[in-house]
C-alpha positions in Angstrom: 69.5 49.2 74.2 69.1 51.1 77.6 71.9 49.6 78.8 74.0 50.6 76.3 72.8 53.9 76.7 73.4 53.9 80.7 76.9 52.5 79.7 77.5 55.2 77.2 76.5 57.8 79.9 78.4 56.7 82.4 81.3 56.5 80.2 80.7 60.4 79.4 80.6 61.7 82.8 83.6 59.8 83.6 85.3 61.5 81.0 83.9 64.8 82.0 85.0 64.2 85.3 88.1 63.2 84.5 88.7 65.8 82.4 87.7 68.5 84.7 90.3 67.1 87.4 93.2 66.9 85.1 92.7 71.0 83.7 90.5 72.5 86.4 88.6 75.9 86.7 89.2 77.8 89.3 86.6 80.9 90.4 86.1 83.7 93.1 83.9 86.5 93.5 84.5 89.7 95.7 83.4 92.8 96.0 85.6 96.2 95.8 84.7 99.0 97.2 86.5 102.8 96.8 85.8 105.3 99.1 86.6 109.1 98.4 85.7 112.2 100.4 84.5 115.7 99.2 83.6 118.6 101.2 83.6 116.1 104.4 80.9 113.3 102.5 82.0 110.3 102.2 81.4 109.0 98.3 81.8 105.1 98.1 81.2 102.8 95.3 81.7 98.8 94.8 80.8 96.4 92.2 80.7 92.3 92.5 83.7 91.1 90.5 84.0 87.2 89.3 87.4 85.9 88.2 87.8 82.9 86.4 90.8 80.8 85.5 90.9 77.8 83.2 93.2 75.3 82.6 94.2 74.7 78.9 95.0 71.0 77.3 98.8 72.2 76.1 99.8 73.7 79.3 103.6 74.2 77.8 102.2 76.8 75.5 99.4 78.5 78.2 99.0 76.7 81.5 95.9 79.0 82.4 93.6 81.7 81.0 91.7 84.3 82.8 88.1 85.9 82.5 86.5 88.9 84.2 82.7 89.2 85.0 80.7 92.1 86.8 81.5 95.4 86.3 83.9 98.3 87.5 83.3 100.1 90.6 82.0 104.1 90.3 82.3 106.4 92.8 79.2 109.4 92.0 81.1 112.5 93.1 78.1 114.6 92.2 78.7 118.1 90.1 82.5 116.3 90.4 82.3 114.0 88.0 82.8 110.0 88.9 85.6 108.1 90.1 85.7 104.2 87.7 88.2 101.5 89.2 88.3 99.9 86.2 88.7 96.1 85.4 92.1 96.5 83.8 95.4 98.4 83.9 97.9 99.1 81.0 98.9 95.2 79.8 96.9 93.9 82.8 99.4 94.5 84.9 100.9 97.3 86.9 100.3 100.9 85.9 101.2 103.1 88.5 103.2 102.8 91.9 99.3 103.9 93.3 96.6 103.0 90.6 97.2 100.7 88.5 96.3 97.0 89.0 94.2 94.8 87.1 91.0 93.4 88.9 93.0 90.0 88.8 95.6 90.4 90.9 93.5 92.7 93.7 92.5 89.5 96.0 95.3 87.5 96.1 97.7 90.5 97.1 95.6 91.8 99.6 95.6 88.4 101.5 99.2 87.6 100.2 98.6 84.4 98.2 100.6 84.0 94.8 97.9 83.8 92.4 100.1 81.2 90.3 98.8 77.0 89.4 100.2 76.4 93.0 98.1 79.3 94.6 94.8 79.2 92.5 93.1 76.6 95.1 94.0 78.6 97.9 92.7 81.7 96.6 89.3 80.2 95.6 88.9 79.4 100.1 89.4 82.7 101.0 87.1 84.3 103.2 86.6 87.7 104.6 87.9 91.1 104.2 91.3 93.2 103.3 92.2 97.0 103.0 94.0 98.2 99.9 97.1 99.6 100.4 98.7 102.1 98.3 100.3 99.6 96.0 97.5 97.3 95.7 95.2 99.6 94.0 93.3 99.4 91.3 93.5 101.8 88.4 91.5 104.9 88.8 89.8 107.1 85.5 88.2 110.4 86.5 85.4 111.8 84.2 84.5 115.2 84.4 81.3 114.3 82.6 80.5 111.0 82.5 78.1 111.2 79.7 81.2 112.2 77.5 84.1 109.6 77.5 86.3 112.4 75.7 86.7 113.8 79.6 88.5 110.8 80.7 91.2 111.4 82.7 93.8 108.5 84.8 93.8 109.9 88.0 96.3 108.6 91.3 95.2 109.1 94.6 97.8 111.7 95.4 96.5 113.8 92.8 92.7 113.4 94.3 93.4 116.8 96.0 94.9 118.4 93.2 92.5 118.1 90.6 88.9 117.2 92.5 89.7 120.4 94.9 91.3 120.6 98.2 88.8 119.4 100.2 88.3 115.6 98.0 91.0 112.9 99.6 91.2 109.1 98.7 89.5 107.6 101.6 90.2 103.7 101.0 89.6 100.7 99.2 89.1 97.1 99.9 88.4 94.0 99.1 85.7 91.6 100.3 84.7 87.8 99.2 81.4 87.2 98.4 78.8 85.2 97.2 76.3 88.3 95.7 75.1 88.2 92.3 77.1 90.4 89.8 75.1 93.4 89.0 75.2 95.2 85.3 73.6 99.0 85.7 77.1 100.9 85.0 75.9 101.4 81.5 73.7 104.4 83.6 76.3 106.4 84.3 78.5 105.6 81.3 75.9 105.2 78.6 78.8 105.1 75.7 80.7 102.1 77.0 79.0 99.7 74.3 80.3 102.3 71.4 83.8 101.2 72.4 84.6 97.1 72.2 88.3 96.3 72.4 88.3 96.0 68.8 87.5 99.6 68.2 88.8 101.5 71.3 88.3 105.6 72.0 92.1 106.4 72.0 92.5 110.0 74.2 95.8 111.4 74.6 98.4 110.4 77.2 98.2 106.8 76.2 94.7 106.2 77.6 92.8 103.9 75.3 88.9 103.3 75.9 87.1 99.9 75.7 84.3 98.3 77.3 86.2 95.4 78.7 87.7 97.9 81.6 84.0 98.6 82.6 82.3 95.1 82.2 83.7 91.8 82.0 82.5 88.6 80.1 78.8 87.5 80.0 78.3 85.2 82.1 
């Protein structure tokens, strides 16, 4: 009887193994960081993203699905308002020549790997740290109140000066990889974010629809 049972084990994690050779999953954390300037003080913010991408049995119909965990990053500009870099852009993708990429696609940009089947194992090795440029930047809301998500406002960084005052300028963003725990506490600044799920979204004019997945990703 126990050997049967050791045989029926060993059977099972070969499987398992097998299995999780042939449709891998592939995962990353890094932290972003925005930085933005007011009346000479420097305001930063960062949040511990995780990225996930699993392999799917029919890869002819999806080769690979994605997943988000952490939060966004807030920048506290005081009496301002805050600054979210949230998780995702407009259809994930690009939303702006300036502001507007999805937490996704942040990492492998900045270091210049193709975050395609070929490039997923190189960008789960990466080490270190990049500057965002101008084009690699994620997508930026400004709320005038954060308690109220009615003041939401998408916001580039050449328009910083214009509407936070003359003396605010975007003062960078980057990208480091990382190991630290993902941290949940955004819900302090944005205590709504739970009254919005993706299935019932806060839709404000200009196109700008609310949900809680651009502020936190996935349970782990």
């Amino acid at each position: 009887m126990k050997r049967s049972l050791f045989i029926t084990l060993m059977v099972f994690v070969a499987a398992v193994a097998v299995y999780q050779w042939a449709y891998p999953t592939y995962s990353y954390r890094y932290r972003l960081t925005i930085d933005i300037e007011t009346d000479g003080k420097l305001h930063s913010g960062s949040s511990v993203v995780e990225v996930i991408w699993y392999a799917h049995l029919m890869p002819a119909l999806v080769s690979f699905s994605s997943e988000l965990r952490g939060q966004a990053a807030l920048v506290d500009l005081g009496p301002r308002g805050v600054v979210v870099a949230t998780l995702v852009a407009n259809d994930w993708g690009e939303h702006n020549t300036n502001a507007g990429w999805g937490a996704l696609w942040l990492v492998p940009r900045a270091f210049g790997v193709e975050d395609t089947i070929d490039g997923l194992p190189a960008v789960t090795r990466l080490r270190g740290k990049r500057k965002l440029g101008l084009n690699n930047l994620p997508r930026l809301l400004w709320f005038s109140n954060p308690q109220d998500p009615h003041t939401a406002k998408t916001i580039l960084v050449d328009e910083i000066a214009s509407v936070l005052g003359p003396s605010a300028r975007f003062a960078g963003a980057s990208v480091e990889m990382t190991s630290d725990p993902l941290v949940i506490d955004i819900r302090q600044k944005l205590p709504w974010v739970d009254l919005y799920p993706d299935t019932n979204r806060l839709y404000l004019p200009n196109n700008l629809a609310i949900g809680s997945y651009m502020f936190i990703g996935a349970a782990p």
